[in-house]
N, CA, C and O atoms as a CHARMM CRD file, in Angstrom:
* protein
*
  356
    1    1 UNK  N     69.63100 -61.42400 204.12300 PROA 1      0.00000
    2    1 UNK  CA    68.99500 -61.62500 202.82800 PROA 1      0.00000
    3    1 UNK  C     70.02500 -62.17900 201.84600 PROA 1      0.00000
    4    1 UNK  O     71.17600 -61.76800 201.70200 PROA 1      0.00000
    5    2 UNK  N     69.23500 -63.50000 200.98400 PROA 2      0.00000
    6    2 UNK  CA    70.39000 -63.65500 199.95000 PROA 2      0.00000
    7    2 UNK  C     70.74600 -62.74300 198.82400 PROA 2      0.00000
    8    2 UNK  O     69.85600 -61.89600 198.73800 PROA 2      0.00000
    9    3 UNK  N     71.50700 -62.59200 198.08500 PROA 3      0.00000
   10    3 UNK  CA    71.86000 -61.99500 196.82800 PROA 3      0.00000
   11    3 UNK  C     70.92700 -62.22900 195.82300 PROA 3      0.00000
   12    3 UNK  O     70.55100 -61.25500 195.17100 PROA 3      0.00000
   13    4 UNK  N     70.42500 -63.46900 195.54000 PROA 4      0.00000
   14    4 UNK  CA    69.54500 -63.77500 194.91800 PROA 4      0.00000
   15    4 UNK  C     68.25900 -64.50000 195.65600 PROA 4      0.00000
   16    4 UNK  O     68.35300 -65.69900 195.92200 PROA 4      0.00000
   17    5 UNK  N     67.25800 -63.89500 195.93100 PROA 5      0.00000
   18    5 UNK  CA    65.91600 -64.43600 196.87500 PROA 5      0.00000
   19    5 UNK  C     65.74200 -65.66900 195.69700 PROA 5      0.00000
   20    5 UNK  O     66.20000 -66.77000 196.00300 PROA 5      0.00000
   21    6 UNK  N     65.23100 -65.54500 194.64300 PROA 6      0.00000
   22    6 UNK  CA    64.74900 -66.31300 193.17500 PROA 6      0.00000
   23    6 UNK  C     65.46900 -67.30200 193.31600 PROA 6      0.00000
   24    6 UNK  O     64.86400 -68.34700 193.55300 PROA 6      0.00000
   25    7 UNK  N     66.87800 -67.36600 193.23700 PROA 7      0.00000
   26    7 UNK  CA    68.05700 -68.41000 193.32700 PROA 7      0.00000
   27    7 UNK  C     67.95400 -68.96800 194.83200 PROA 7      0.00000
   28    7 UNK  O     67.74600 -70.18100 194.87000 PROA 7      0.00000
   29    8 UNK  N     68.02700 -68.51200 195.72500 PROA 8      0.00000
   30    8 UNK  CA    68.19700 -69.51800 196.91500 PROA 8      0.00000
   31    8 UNK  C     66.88300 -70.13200 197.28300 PROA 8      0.00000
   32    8 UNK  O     66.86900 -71.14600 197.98000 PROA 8      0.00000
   33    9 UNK  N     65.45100 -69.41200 196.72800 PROA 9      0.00000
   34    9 UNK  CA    64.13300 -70.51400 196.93000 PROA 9      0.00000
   35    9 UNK  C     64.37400 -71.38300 196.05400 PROA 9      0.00000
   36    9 UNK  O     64.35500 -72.51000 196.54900 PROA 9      0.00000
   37   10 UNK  N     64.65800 -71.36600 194.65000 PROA 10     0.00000
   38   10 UNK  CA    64.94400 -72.82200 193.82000 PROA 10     0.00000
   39   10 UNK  C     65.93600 -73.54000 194.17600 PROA 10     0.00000
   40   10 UNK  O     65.79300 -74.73900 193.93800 PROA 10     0.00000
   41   11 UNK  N     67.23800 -73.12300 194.83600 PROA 11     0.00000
   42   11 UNK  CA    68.04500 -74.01900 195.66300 PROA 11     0.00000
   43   11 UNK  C     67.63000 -74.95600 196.41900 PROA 11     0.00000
   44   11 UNK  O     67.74700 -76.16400 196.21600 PROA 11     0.00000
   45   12 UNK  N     66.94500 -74.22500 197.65000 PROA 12     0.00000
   46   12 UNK  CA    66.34600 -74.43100 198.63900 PROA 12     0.00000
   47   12 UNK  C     64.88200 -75.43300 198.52200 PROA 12     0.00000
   48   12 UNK  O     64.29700 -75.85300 199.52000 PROA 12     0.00000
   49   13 UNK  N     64.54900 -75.64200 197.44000 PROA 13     0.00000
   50   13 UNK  CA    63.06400 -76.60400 197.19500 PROA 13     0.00000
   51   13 UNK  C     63.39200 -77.10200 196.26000 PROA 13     0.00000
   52   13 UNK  O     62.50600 -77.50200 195.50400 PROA 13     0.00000
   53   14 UNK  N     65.19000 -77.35500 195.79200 PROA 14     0.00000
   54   14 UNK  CA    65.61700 -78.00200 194.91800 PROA 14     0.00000
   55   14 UNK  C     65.69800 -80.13900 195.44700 PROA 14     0.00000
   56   14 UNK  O     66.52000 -80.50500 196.28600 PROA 14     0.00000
   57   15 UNK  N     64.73200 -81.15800 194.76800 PROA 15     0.00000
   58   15 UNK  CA    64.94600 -82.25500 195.16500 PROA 15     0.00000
   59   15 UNK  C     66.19200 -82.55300 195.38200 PROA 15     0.00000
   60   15 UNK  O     66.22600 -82.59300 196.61200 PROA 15     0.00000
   61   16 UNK  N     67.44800 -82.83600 194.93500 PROA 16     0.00000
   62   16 UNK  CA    68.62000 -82.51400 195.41000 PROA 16     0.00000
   63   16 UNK  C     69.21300 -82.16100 196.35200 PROA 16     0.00000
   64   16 UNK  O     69.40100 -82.70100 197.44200 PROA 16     0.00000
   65   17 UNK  N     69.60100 -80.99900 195.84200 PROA 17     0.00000
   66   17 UNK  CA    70.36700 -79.79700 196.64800 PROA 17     0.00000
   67   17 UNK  C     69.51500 -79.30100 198.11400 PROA 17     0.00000
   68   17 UNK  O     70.18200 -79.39400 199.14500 PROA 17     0.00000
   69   18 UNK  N     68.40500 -78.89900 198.21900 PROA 18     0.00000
   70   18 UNK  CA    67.81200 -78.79200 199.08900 PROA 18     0.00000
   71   18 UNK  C     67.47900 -79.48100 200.51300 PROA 18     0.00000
   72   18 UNK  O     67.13100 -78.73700 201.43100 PROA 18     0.00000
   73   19 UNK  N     67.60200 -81.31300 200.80200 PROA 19     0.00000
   74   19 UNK  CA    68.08200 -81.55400 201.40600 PROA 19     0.00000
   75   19 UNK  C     69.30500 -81.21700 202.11400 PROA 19     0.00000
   76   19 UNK  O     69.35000 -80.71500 203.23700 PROA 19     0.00000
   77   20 UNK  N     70.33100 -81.54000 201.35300 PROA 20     0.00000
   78   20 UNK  CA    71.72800 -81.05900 201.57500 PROA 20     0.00000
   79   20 UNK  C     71.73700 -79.61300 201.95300 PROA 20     0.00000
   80   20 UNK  O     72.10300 -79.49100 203.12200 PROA 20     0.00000
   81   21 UNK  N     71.56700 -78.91000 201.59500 PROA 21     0.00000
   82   21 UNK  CA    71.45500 -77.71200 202.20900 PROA 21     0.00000
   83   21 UNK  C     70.78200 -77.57000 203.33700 PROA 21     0.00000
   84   21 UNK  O     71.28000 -77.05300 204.33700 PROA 21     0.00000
   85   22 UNK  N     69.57000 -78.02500 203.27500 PROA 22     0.00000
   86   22 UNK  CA    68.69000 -77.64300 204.84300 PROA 22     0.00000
   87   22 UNK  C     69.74000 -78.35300 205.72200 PROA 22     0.00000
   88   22 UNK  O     70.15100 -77.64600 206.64200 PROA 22     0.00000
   89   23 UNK  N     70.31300 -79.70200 205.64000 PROA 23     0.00000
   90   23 UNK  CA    70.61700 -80.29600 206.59500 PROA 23     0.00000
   91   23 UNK  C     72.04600 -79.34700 207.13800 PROA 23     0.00000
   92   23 UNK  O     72.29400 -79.30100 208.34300 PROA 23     0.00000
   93   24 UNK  N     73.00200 -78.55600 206.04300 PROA 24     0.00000
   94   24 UNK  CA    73.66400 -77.94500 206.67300 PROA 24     0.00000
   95   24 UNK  C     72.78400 -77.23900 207.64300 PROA 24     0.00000
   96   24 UNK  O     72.49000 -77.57200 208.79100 PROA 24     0.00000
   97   25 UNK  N     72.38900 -76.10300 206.89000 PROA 25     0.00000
   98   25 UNK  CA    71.58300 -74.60400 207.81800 PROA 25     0.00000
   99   25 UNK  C     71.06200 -75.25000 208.68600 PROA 25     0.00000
  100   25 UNK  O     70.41200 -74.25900 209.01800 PROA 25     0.00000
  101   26 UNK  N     70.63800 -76.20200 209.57000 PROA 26     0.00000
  102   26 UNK  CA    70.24400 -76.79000 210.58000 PROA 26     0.00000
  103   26 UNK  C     71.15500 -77.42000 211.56000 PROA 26     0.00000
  104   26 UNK  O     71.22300 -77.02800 212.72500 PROA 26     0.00000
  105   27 UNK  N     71.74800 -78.24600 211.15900 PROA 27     0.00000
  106   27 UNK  CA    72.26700 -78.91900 212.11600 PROA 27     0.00000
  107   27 UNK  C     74.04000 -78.76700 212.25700 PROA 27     0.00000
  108   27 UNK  O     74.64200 -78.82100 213.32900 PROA 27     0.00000
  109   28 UNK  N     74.74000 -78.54800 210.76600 PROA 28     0.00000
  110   28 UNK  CA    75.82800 -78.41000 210.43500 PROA 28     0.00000
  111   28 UNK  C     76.77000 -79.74200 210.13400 PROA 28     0.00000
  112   28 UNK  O     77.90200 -80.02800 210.52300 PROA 28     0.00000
  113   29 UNK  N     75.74200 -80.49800 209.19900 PROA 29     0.00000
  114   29 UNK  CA    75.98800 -81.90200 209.19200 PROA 29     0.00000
  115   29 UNK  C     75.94400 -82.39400 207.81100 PROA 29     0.00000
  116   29 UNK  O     75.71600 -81.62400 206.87800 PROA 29     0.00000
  117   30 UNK  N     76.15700 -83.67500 207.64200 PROA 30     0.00000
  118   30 UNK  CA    75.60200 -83.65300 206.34100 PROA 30     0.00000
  119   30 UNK  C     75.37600 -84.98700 205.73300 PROA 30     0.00000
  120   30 UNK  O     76.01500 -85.39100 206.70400 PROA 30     0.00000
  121   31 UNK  N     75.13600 -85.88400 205.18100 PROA 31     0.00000
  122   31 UNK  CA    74.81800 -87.46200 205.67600 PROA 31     0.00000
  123   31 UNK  C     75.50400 -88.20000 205.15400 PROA 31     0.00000
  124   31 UNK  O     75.91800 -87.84200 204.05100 PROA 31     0.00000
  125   32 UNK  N     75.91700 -89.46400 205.64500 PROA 32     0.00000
  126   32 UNK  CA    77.10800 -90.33100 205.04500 PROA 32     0.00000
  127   32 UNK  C     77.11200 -90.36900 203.42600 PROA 32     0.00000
  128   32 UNK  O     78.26600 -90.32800 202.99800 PROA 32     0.00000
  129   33 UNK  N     76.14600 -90.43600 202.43600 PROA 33     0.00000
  130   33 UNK  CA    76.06500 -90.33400 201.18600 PROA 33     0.00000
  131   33 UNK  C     76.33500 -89.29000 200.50700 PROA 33     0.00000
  132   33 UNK  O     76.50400 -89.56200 199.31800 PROA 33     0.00000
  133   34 UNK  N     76.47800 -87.90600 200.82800 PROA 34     0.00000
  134   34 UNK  CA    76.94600 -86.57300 200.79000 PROA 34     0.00000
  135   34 UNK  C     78.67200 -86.71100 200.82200 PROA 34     0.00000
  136   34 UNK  O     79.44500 -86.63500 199.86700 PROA 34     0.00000
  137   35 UNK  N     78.95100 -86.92200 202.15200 PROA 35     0.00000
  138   35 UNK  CA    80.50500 -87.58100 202.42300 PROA 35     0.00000
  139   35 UNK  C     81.37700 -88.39200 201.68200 PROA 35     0.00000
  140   35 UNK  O     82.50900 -87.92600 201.55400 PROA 35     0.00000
  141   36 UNK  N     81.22900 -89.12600 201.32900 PROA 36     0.00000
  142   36 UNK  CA    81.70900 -90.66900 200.83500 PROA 36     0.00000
  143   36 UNK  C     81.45800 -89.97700 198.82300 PROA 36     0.00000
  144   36 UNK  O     82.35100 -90.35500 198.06500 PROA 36     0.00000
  145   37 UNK  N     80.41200 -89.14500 198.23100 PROA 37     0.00000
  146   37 UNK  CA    80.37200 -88.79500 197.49900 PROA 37     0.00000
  147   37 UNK  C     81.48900 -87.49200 196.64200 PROA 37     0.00000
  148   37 UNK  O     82.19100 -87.45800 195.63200 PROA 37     0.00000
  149   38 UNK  N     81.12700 -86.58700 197.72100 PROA 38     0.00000
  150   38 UNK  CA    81.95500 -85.53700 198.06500 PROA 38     0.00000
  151   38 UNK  C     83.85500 -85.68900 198.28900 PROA 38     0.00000
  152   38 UNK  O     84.41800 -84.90800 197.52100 PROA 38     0.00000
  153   39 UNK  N     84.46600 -86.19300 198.82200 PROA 39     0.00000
  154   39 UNK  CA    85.27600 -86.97100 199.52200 PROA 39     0.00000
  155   39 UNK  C     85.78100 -87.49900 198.00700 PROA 39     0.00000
  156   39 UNK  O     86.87500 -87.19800 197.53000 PROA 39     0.00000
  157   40 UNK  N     84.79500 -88.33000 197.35100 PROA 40     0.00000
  158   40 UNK  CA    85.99100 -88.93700 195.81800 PROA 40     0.00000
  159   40 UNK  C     85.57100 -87.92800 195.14700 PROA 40     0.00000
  160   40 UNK  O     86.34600 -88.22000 194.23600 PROA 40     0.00000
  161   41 UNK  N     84.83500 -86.60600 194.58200 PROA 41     0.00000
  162   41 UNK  CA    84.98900 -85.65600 194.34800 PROA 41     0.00000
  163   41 UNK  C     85.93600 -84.88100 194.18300 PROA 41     0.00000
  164   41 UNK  O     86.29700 -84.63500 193.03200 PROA 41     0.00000
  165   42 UNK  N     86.59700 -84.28700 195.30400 PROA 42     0.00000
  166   42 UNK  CA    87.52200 -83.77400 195.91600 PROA 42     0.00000
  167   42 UNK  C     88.66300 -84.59100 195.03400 PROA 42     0.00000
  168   42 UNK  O     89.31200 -84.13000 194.09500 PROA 42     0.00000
  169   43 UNK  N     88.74400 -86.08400 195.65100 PROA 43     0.00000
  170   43 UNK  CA    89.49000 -86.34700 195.31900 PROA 43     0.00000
  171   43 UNK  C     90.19600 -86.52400 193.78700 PROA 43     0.00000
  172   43 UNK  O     91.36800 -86.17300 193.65600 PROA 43     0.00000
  173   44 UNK  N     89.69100 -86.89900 193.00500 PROA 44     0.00000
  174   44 UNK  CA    89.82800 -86.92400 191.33000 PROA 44     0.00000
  175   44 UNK  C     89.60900 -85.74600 190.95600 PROA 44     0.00000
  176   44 UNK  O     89.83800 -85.87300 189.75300 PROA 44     0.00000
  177   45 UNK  N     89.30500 -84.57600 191.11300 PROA 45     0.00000
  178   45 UNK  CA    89.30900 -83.29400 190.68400 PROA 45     0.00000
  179   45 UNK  C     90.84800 -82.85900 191.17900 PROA 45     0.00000
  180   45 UNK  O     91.51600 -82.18900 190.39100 PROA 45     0.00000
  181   46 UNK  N     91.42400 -83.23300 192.48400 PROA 46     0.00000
  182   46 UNK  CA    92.56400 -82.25900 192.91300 PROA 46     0.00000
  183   46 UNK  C     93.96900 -83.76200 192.43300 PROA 46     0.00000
  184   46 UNK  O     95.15700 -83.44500 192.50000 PROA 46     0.00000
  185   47 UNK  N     93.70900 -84.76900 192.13800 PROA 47     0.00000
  186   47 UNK  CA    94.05900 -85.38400 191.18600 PROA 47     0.00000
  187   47 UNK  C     94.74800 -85.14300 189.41800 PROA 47     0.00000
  188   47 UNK  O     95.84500 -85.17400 188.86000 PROA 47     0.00000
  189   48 UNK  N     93.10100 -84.86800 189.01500 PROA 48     0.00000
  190   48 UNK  CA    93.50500 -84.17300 187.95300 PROA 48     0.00000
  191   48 UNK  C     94.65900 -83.05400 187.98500 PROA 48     0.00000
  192   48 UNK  O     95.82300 -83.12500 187.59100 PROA 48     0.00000
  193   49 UNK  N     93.99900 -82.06600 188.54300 PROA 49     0.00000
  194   49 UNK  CA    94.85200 -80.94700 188.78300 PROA 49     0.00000
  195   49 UNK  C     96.23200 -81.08100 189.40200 PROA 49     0.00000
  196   49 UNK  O     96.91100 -80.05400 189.40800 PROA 49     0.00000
  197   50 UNK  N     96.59400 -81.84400 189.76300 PROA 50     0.00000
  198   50 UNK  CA    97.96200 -82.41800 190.58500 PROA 50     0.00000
  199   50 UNK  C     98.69400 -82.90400 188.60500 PROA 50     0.00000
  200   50 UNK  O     99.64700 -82.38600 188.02400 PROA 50     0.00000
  201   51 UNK  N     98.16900 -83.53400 188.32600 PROA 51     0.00000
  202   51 UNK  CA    98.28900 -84.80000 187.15800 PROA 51     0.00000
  203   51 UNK  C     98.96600 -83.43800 186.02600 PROA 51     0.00000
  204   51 UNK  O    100.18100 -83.33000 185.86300 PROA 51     0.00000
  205   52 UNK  N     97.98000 -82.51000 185.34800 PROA 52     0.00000
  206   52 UNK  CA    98.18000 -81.39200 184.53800 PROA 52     0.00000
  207   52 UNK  C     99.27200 -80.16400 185.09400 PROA 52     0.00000
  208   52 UNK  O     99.93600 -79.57300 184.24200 PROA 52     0.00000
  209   53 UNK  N     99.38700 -79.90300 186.15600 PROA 53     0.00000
  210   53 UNK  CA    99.82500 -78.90100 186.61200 PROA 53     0.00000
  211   53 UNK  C    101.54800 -79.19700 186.07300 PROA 53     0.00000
  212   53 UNK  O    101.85800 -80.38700 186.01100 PROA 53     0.00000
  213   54 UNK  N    102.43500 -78.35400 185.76400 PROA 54     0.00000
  214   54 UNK  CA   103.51500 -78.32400 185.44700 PROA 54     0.00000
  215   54 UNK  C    105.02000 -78.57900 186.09500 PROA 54     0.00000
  216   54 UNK  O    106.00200 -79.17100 185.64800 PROA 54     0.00000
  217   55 UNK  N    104.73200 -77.74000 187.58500 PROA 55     0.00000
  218   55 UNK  CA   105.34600 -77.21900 188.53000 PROA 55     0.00000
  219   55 UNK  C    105.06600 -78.47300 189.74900 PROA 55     0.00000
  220   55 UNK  O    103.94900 -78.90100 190.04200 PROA 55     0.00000
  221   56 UNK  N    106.24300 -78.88000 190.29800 PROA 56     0.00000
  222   56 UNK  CA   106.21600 -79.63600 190.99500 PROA 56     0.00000
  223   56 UNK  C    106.28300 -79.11300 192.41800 PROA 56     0.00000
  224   56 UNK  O    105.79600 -79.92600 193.20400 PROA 56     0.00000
  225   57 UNK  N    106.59400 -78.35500 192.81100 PROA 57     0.00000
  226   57 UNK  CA   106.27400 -77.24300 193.91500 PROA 57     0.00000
  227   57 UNK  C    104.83400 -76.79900 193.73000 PROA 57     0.00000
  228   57 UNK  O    104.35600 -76.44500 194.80800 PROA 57     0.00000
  229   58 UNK  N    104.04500 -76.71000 192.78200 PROA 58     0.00000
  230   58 UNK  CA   103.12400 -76.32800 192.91200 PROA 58     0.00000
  231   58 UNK  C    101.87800 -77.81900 192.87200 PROA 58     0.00000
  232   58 UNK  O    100.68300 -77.80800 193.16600 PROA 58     0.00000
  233   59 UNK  N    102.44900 -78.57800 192.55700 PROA 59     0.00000
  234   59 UNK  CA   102.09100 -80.30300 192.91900 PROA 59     0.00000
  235   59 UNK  C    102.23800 -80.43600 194.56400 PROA 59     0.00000
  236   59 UNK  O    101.39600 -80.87400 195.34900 PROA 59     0.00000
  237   60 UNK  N    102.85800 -80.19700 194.69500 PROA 60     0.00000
  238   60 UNK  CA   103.25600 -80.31700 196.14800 PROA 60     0.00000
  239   60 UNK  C    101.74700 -79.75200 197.02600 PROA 60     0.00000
  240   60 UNK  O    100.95400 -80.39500 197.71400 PROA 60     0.00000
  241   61 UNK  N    101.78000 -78.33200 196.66100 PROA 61     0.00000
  242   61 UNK  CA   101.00400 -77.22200 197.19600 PROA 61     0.00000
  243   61 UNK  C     99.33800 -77.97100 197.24700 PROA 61     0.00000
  244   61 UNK  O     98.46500 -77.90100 198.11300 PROA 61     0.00000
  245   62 UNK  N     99.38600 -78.80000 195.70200 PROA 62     0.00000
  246   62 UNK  CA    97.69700 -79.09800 195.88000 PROA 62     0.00000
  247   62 UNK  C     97.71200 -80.08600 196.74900 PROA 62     0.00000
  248   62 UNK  O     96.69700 -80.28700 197.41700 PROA 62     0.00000
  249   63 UNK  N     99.07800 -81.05300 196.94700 PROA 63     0.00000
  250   63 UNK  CA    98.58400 -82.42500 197.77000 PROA 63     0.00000
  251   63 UNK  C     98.14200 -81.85300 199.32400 PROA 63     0.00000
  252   63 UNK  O     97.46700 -82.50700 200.11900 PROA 63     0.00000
  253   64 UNK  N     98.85900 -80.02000 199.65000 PROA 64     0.00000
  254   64 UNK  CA    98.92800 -79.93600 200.70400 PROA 64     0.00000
  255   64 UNK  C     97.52100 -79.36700 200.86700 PROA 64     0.00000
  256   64 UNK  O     97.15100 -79.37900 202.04000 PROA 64     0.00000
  257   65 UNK  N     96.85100 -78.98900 200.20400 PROA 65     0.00000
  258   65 UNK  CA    95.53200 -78.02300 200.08000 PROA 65     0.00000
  259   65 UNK  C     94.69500 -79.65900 200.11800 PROA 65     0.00000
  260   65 UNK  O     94.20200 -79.88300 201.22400 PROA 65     0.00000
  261   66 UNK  N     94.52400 -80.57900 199.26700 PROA 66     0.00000
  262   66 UNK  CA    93.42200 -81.49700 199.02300 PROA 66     0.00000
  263   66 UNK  C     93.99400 -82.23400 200.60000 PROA 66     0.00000
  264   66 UNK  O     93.03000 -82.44100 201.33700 PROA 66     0.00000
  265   67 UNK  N     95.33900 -82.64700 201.21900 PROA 67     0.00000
  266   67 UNK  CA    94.91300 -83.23300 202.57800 PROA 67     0.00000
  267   67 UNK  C     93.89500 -82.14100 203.87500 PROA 67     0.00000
  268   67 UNK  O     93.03300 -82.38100 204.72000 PROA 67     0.00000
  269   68 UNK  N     94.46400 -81.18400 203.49100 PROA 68     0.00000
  270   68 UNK  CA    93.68800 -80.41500 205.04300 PROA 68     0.00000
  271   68 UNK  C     92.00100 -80.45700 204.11900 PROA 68     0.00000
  272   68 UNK  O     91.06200 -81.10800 204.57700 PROA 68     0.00000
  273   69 UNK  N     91.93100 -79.94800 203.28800 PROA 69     0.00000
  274   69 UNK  CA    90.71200 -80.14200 202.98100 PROA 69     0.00000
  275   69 UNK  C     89.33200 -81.23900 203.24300 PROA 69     0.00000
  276   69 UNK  O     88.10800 -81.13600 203.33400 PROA 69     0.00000
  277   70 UNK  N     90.54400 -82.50300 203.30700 PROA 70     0.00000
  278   70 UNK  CA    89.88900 -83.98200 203.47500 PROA 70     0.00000
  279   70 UNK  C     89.51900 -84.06000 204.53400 PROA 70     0.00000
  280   70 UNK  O     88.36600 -84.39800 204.80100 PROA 70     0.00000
  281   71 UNK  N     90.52200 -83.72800 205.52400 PROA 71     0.00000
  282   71 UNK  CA    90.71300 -83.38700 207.11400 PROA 71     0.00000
  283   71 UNK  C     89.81500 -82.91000 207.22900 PROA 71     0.00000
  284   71 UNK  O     89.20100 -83.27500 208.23100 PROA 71     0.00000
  285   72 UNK  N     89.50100 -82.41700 206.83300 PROA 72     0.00000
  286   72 UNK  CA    88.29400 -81.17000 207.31900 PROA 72     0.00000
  287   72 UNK  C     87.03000 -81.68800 207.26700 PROA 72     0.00000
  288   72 UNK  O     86.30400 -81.94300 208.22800 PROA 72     0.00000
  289   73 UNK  N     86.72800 -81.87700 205.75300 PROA 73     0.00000
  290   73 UNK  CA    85.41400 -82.52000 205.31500 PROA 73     0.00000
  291   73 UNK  C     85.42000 -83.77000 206.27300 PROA 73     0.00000
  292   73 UNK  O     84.55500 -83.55000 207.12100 PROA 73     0.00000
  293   74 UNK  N     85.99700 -84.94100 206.49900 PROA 74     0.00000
  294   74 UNK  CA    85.34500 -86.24800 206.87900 PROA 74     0.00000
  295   74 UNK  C     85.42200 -86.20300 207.97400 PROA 74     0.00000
  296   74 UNK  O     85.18000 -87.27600 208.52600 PROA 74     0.00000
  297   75 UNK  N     85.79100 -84.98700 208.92000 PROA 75     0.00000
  298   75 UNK  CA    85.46300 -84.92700 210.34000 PROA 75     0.00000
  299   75 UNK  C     83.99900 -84.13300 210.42800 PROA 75     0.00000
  300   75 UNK  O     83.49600 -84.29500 211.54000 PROA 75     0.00000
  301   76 UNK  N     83.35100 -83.47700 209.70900 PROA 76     0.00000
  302   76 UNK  CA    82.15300 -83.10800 209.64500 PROA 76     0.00000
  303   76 UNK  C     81.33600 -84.21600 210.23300 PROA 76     0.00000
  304   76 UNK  O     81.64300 -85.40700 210.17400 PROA 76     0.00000
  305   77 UNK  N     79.89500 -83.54700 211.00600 PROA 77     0.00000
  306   77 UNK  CA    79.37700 -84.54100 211.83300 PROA 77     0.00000
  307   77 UNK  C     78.48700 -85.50700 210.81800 PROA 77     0.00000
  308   77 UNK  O     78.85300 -85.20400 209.68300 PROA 77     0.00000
  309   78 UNK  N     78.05600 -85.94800 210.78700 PROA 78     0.00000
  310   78 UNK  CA    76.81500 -86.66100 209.96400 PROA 78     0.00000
  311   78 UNK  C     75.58200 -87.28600 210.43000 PROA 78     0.00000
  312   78 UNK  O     75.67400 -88.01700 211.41600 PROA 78     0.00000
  313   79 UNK  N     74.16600 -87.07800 209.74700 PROA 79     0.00000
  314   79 UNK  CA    73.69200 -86.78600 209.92600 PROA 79     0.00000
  315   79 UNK  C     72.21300 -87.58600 209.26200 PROA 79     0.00000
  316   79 UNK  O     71.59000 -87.09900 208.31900 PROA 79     0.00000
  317   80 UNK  N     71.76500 -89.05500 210.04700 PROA 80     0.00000
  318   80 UNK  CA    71.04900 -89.93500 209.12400 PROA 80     0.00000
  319   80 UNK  C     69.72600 -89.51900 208.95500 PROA 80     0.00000
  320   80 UNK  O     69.18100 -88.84400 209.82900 PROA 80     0.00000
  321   81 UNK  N     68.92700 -89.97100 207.53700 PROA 81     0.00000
  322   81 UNK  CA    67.74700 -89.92400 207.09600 PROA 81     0.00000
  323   81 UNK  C     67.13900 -90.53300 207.71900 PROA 81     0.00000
  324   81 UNK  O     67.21300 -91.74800 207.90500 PROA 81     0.00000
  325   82 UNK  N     66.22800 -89.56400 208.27200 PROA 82     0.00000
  326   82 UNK  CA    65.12900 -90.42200 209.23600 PROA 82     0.00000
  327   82 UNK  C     63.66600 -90.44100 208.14900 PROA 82     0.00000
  328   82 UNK  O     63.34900 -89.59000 207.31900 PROA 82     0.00000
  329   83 UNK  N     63.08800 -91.49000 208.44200 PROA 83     0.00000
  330   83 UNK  CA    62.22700 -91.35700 207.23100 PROA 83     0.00000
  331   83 UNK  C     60.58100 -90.60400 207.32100 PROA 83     0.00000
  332   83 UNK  O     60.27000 -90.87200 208.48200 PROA 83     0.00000
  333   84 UNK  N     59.63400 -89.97800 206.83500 PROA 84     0.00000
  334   84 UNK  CA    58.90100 -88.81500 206.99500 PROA 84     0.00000
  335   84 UNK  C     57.61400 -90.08800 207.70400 PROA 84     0.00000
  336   84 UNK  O     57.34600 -91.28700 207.63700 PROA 84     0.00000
  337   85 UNK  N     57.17600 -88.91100 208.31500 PROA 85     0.00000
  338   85 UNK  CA    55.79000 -89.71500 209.60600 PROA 85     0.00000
  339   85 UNK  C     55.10000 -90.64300 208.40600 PROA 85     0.00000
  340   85 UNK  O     54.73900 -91.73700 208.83800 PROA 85     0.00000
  341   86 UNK  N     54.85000 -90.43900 207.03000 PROA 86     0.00000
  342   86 UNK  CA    53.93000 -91.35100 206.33200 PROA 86     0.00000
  343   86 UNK  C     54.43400 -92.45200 205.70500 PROA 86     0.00000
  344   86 UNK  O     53.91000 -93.37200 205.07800 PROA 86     0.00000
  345   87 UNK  N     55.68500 -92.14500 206.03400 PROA 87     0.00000
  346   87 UNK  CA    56.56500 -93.84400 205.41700 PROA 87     0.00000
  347   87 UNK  C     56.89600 -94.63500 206.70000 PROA 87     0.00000
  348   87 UNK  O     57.51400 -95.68000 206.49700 PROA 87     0.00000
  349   88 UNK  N     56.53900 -94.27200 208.26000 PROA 88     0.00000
  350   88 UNK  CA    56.88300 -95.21300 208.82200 PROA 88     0.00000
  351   88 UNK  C     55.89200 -96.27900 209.29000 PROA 88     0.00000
  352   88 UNK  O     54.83400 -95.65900 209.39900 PROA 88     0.00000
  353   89 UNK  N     55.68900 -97.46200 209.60000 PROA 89     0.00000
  354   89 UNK  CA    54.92300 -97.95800 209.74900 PROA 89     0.00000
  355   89 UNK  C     54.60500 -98.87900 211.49900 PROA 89     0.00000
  356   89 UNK  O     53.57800 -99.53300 211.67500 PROA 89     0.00000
């Protein structure tokens, strides 16, 4: 059970998010537009934070956290939109 039932049905039948999500809880995938989105995400956020941070040892630490991270994410499988029985023709 989730923590919040209320919160994970509006997640979950969220236009958005809800794709993306089912397609994890299903398959463990997630689709090239998710990726490629996600991915410069990551990237300009741990950027920033590299950019502000004070400590150059601790600069160090995020480049080492945002590579395995990347590693990680763009080996994820992916996972194309197939389109629903009434749009195909």
């Amino acid at each position: 059970m989730r923590s919040s039932p209320r919160f994970h049905r509006w997640l979950s039948e969220h236009d958005t998010f809800g794709p993306i999500i089912s397609n994890w809880h299903l398959h463990r995938a997630v689709s090239q537009k998710v990726k490629r989105r996600g991915a410069l995400v990551m990237f300009a956020s741990f950027c920033f934070s590299i950019y502000i941070v004070p400590h150059d040892w601790l600069k160090i630490a995020l480049l080492i956290m945002l590579l395995a991270l990347l590693s990680w994410f763009i080996r994820l499988p992916v996972i194309e939109h197939l389109a629903d029985k009434e749009e195909n023709h």
